[in-house]
N, C-alpha and C positions, 0 to 999 in steps of 0.2 A: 638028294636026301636031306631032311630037317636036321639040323642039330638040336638035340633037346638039355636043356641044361636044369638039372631038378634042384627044387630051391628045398632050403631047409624049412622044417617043419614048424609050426607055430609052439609047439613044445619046446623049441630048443631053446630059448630064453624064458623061463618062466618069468609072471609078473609079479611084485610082490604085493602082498595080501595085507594092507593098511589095519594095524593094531585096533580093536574097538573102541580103544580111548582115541585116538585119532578121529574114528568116526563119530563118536559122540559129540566133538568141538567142530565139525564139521559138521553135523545137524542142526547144533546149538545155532551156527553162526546163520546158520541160511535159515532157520527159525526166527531169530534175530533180526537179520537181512527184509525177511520178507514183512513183519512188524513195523521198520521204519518205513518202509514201502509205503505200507497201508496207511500208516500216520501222514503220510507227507502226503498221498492222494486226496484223505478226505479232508486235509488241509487249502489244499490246491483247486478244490472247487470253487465255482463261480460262486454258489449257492449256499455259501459254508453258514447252516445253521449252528443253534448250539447242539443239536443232535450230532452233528458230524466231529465237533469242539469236542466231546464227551468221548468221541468213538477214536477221534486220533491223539489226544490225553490217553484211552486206555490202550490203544498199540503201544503209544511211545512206554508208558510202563510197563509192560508186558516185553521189550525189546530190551527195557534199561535190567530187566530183571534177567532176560535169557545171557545175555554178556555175562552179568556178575556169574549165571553158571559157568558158562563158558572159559571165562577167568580165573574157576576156580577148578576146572576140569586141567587146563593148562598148568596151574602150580601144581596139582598131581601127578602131572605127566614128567617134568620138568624135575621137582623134586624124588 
């Protein structure tokens, strides 16, 4: 005969459920994240016109601006 041994249930530990301010600085940040990305790709080409000079100038401000939210979602949270 098996012995069957019953595991507990995934209920038995709930997970907890990340504050919306939390999630806003972790949107901001991967908002952020993926800006520098983009700046440094169209940096990084072979071919780098100034059309691409233009396009990774406006990621990187668009990145320098999502941080200051970011930044400033953090002294909210914090204070």
């Amino acid at each position: 005969m098996t012995t069957v041994i019953s595991l507990a249930s995934r209920r038995a530990a709930p997970t907890p459920t990340p504050s919306p301010d939390s999630l806003d600085q972790i949107q901001l940040h991967a908002q952020a994240h993926n800006a520098l990305a983009t700046a440094l790709h169209c940096l990084q080409r072979s071919d780098c016109t100034p059309a691409n000079l233009k396009t990774a100038t406006a990621r990187a401000v668009r990145a320098a601006t999502l941080l200051k939210r970011a930044s400033a979602a953090a002294d909210q949270v914090e204070g």
